[in-house]
N, C-alpha and C positions, 0 to 999 in steps of 0.2 A: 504494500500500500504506500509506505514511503517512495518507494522507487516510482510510482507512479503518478505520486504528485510533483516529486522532481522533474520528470519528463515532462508534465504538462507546464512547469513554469518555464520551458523557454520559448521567447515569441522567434514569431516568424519575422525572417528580413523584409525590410518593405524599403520599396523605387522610390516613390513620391508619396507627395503630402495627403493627396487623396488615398491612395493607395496604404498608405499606412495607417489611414483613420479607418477602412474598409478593411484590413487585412486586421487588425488590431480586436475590432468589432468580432469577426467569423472567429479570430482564436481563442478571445474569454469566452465567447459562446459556446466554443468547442468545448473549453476546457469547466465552462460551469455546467455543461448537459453530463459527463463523465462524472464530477465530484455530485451531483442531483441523485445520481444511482448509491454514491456511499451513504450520502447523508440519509436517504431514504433507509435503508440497512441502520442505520443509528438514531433514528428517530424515537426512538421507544427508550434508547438508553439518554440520549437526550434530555428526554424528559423526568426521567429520573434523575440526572445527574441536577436539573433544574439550570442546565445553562450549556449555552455550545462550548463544547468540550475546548483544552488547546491544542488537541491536534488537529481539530476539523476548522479550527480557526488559522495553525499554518498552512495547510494545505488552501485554504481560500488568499491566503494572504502570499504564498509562493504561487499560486498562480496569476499572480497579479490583479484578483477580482477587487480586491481593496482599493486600485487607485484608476479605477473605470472614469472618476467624476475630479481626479487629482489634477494641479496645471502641471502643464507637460512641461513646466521651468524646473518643476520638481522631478519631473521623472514621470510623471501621470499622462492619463490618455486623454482626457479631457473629452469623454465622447459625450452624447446629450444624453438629459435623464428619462428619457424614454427609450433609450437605449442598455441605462441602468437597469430603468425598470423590469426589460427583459431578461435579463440579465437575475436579477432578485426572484421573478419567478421561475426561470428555470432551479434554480439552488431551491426557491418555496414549495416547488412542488411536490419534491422529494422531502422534504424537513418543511413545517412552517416557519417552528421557532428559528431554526438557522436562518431560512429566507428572511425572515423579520430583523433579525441582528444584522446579517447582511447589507440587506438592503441599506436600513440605516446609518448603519456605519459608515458605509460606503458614500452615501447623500452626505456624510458629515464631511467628508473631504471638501464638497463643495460648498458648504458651510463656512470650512477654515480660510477656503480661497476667497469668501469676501472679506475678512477681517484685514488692517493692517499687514501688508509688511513683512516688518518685522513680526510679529504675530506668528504666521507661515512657515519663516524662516526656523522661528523656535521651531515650531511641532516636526518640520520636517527637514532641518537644515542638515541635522545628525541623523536622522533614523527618519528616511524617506519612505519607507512599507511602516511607520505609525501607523496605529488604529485608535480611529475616535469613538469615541459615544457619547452621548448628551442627554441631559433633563431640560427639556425648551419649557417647562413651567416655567412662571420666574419667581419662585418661591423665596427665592435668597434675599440676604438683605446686601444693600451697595451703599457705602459712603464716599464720597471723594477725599482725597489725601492727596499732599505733595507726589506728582509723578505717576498716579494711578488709584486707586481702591482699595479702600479695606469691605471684604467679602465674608461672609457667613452664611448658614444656612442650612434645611434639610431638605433633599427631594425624592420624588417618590419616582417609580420607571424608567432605573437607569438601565436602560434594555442592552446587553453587551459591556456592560463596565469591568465584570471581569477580565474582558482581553482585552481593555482600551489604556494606551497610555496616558490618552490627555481624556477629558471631560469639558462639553462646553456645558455651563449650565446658565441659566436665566434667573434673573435676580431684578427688586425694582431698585432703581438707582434713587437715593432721598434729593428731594430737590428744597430753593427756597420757601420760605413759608407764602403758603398759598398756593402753589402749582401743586400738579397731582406727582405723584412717584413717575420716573420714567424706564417701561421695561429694558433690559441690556442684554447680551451673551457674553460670558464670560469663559475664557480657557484657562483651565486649571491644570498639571500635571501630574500623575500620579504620585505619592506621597502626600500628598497636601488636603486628599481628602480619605474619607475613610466608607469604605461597602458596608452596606449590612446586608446579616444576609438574612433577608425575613420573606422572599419569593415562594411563596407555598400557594396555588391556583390551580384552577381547573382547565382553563385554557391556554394556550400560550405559553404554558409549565415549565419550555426550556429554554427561553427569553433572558434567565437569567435577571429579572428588572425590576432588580433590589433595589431599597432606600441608598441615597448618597449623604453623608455628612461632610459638615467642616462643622467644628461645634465652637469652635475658638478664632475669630477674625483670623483670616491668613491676607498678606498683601498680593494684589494683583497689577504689574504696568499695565499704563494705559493702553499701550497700544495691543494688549492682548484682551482687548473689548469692542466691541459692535452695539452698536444701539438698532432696537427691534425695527425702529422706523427706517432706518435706514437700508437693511435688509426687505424690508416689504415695499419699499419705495422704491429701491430698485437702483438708491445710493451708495450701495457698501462702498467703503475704499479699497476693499481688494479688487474692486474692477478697475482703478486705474492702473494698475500693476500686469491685473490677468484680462488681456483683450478681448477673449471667448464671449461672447454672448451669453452662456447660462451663466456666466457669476452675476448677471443685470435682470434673471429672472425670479419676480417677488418670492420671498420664501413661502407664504403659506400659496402658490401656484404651484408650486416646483416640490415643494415635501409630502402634503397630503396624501398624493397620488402614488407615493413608497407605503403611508400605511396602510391605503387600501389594498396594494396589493397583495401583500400576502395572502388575504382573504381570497382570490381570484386564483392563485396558486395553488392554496389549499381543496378548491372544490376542482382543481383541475385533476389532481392527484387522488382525489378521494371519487370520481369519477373512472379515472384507468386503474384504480384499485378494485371497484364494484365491478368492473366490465373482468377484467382478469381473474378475481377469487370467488366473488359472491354471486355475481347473478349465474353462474357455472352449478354453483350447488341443488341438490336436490331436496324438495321440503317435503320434511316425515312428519307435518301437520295434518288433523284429520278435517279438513275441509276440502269443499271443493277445489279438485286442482291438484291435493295434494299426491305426491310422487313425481310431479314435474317440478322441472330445471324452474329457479325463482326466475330465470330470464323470461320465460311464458308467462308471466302475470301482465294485463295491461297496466296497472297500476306502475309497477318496476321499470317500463319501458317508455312511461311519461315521466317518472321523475328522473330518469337519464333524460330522455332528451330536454325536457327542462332544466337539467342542470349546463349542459354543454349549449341553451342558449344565451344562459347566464353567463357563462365564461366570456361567449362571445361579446356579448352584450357588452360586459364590463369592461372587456380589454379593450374595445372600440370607445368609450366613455372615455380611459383614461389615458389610452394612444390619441385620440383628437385633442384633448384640452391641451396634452403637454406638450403636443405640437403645435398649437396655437399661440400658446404665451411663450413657445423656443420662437416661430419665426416674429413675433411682435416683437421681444429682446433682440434680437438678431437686425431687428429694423430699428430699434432704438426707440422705440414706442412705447405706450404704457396701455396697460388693460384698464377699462373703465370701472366702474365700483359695479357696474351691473355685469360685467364679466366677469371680473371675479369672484361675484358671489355663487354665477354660473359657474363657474371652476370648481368650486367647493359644494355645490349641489350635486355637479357629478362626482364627485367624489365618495361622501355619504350613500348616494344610489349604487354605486356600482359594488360596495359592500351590501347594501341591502337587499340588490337582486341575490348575491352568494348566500345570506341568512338563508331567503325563502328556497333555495335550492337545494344547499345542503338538508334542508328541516325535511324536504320531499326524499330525499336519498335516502338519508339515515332512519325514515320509517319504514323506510322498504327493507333493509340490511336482513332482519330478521333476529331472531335471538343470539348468535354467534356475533351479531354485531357491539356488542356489549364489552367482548373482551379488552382489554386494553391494548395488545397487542393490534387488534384490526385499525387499519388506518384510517378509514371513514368515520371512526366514533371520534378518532381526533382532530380531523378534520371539523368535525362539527363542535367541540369545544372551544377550537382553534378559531376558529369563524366567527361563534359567538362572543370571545372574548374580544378578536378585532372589533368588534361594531359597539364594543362599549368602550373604546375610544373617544374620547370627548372628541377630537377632530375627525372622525369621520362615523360619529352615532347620528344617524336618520333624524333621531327626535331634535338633536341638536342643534344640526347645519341645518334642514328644510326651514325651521325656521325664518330665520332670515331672506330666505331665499319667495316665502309669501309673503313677507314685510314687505318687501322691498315691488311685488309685483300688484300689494293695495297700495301702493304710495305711502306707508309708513316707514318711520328711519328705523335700517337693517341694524339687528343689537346683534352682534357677534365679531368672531376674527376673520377678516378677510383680507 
């Protein structure tokens, strides 16, 4: 297995510029459908261990899956994040939880690229394959001080912080009296904060996304901060540094659409899971029908194909948004408040179509579908746990998205 992820981290040579963004693209894909079969294999131990293992974290990280969204000043590919995307659900389909750390981690790279600088320099100037992970709450507390910040804080969903060096987390910054707090990102390194490890859930189990402390002020330079507006406006300062077009696309545009995906990944895999083990079996229930294959029931044959329109459904929802607001970035443009709320409508939908799908699978599974080991009961934990995600729960995001279409003002993050 070692041997095999070594082989997959070495890239192909590439001609030109095109040709090495196109050749770059086919080999993490190559190399993340091959590592999708192991993770699938460790799925169950995954979830016991309640976090992605470190070996299945080098092998993603010697394959180079880590720096898909990195600048290529660093050593990164800089491809677009709907290119990640694909990317996160092949690894998801096979593992959730890994898809989920993945993915995210992975979008944090393009996180760090809008910060400062120097910032950058830090996380990657020594140790270019770093791995990030983040709490974008901004539960922390921020005060200003000579040269930077003094930071504290506790957050919850640090999904991947066991194999992250750095941590950005979200904190409000205190301002004069009278204005309101202002949110910020801050990058922290490891030592400086401390895991808990209190990850015990039904879904998502191997997410690993444990509480983060600092319990004691730690200092932070300034230049290792971002202010929230500035990332959602589409001002970071790492885009005068990194040219690309997605360092200029709004965060909550460009992230959301990583955590819906797992969900999409999930019901893709818990569908070639039903077609391969379950609907093959035969039911020794005394009802009608019984001693035929469960693939003979109409029931079982509609919530397959309802599930595989779901998939389609969604990966069309969240393939068009992120290429809508890549070529608006790309043209220097901004999305209007009512796009963006479109943005994050489909967002919220394209897990909610996955809820109602999986919900139709896993009543058909049968009794055998119960055990832990079957991958469609985890699929449907896994499911239900993404869509209790404050940024992509149905109940949460639609909201706004009616405000906004009676002429009332939209309350939420867009």
């Amino acid at each position: 297995m070692t041997s095999d992820a070594t082989t997959l981290a070495r890239p192909a040579p590439a001609t030109t510029a095109l040709d090495a963004k196109i050749s770059s693209f086919d080999e993490l894909m190559a190399r993340a459908t091959a590592l999708s079969a192991v993770v699938r294999e460790r799925a169950r131990q995954t979830e016991q261990d309640r976090r992605v293992s470190p070996e299945i974290t080098d092998m993603l990280r010697e394959a180079g899956l880590y720096r898909a969204l990195q600048p290529k000043r660093f050593g990164g590919q800089e491809l677009s994040i709907e290119e990640l995307r694909s990317l996160a659900f092949e690894i998801g389909r096979g593992c959730t939880s890994t898809g989920w750390c993945y993915g995210l981690s992975a979008a944090m790279s393009w996180v760090v690229g809008m910060f400062p600088d120097q910032a950058q320099h830090d996380v990657w100037g020594e140790t270019p394959e770093a791995v990030v992970a983040s709490c974008i709450a901004p539960t922390g507390k921020i005060r200003s001080v000579d040269g930077g910040y003094k930071f504290q804080g506790r957050w919850s969903f640090g999904s991947n912080s066991d194999n992250a060096s750095w941590l950005a987390l979200g904190g409000m910054l205190s301002t004069s009296e009278g204005q309101a707090p202002r949110p910020m990102f801050l990058l922290v390194p490891e030592g400086q904060f401390r895991i808990i490890d209190n990850w015990h859930t039904v879904g998502l189990a191997g997410t690993g996304s444990k509480d983060i402390a600092i319990a004691e002020e730690i200092f932070v330079p300034a230049h290792r901060s971002v202010s929230f507006a500035d990332v959602l406006d589409q001002q970071a300062p790492g885009a005068l540094v990194n040219p690309s077009p997605i360092y200029r696309i709004p965060f909550l545009s460009g992230f959301p659409p990583l955590l819906a995906n797992p969900a999409v990944a999930a019901l893709r895999g818990a569908i070639d899971e039903f077609v391969e083990s379950v609907a093959a079996r035969t039911t020794r229930g005394a009802f009608v029908g019984g001693g035929n294959t469960i693939g003979h029931f109409g029931h079982v044959q509609s919530a397959i194909a309802e599930a595989e329109a779901a998939v389609d459904a969604a990966q069309l929802i969240l393939q068009r948004d992120l290429r809508v607001v890549s070529d608006m970035a790309a043209c220097a443009s901004k999305p209007s408040t009512e796009q963006r709320i479109e943005f994050r409508r489909g967002h919220a939908y394209a897990v909610k179509l996955c809820v109602n799908a999986i919900n139709g699978l896993f009543d058909a599974v049968g009794g055998t579908g119960i055990n832990l080991d079957n991958g469609v009961q985890r699929a449907w934990r896994d499911i239900h746990a993404v869509a209790h995600h404050i940024s992509v729960n149905w109940n949460a995001v639609s909201t706004m998205c009616g405000q906004m279409r009676l002429g009332l003002p939209p309350r939420g993050q867009y």
